[in-house]
N, C-alpha and C positions, 0 to 999 in steps of 0.2 A: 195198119189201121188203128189198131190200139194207142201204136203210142202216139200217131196223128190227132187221136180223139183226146188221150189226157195233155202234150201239148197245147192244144185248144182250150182245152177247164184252165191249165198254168197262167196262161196270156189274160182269158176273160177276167179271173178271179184276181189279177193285181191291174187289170184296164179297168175293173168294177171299182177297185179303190179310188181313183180319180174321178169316175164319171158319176159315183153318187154324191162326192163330196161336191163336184160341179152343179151337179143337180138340184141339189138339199140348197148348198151356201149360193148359190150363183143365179141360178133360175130362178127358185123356189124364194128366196130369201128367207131362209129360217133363219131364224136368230142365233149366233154363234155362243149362247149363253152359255153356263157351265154342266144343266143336265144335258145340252143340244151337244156336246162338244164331246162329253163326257163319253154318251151312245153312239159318235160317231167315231171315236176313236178308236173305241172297243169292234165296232163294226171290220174297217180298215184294219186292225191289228189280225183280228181271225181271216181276214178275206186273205193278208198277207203271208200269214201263217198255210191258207189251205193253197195257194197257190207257189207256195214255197215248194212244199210235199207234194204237188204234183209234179214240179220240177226235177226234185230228186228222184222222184217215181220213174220219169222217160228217162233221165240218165240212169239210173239202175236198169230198167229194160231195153236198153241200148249197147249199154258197157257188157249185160249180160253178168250184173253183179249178182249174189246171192242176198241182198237185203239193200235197201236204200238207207244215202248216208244220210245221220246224222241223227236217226232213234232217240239217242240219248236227250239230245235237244228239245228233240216234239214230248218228249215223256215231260218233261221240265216244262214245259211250256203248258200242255195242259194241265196240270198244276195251281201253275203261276194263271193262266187267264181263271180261277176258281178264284183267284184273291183280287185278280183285277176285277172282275165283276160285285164282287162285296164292295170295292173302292168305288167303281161307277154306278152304282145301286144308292151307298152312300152321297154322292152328288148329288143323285137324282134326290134322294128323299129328303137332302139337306138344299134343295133349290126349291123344292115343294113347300119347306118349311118356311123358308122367308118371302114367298108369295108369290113365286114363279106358276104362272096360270099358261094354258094355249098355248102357243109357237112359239113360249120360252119353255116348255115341259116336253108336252106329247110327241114332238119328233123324236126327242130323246129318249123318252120309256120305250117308243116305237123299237129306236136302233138298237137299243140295250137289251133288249124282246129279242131282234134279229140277231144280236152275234149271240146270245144266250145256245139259239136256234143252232147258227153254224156252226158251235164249237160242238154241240150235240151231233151233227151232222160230219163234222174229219173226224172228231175225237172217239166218237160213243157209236151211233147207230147211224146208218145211211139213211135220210131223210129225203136227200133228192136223187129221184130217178128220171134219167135222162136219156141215157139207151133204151132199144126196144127187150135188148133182153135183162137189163134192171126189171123196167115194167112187169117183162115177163114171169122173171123170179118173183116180184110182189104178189102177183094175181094168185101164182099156182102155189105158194106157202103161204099168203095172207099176212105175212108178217117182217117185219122189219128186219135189216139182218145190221151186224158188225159193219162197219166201216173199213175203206182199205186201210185207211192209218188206223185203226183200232185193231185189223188182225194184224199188222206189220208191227206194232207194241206190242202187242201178245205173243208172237214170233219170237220178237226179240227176246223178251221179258223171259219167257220159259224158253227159248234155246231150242226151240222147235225147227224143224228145215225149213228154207223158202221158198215157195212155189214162181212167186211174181212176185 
């Protein structure tokens, strides 16, 4: 069941890559400017990233590994998306500067806003709950907890044994 549920987050989270750029550039026609581009890329980079880690997640709990590969990468990576977001922030505020208004900005600061979000969310703290028993953990502690890729770094990092 588990690993049917994070297979399903893996598929969504790299179909969500396609279907919002479809959305945004296609339906929508937002403007492909440089802050539009800029937040959508950051958007797609994190969605690819958290649907990577769930990938390696179900072949770790499949193979019945003691840790999912590739730690080392996701540790670098979060990182590296702290500089990417200074880069796409600087876009933003350097399209703002030379008079990029409306649906050549706002989808942008939007997207820049949401991978900001999801990198908080693999990286840092579990922000979306989607099980009933996520839910459930939220209600009865009231509080946010660690992310699986945030105690799987932390695992790593101190050398700690691995549960899942």
């Amino acid at each position: 069941m588990l690993i049917r549920r994070l297979r399903n987050l893996a598929l969504l989270e790299h179909a969500n890559i396609v279907l919002i750029a479809v959305v945004l550039l296609g339906s929508l026609d937002m403007p492909a400017g440089p802050a539009n581009t800029a937040g959508l890329g950051l958007v797609a980079l994190l969605l690819l990233e958290g649907g990577t880690y769930w990938w390696l997640k179900v072949h770790q709990l499949s193979a019945r590994a003691p840790r999912p590969a590739g730690l080392g990468l996701f540790r670098a990576l979060g990182r590296l998306n702290l500089v990417l977001f200074a880069l796409g922030g600087a876009v933003i505020v350097g399209a703002w500067a030379t008079g990029a208004s409306g649906a050549h900005l706002w989808p942008g600061v939007a997207l820049w806003g949401f991978a900001v979000l999801e990198h908080v969310n693999y990286f840092h703290l579990q922000l979306s709950h989607q099980s009933r028993a996520d839910l459930a953990r939220l209600r009865r502690t009231r509080r946010l907890h660690p992310s699986p890729l945030a105690r799987d770094l932390h695992r790593h990092r101190t050398r700690l044994p691995y549960l899942r």
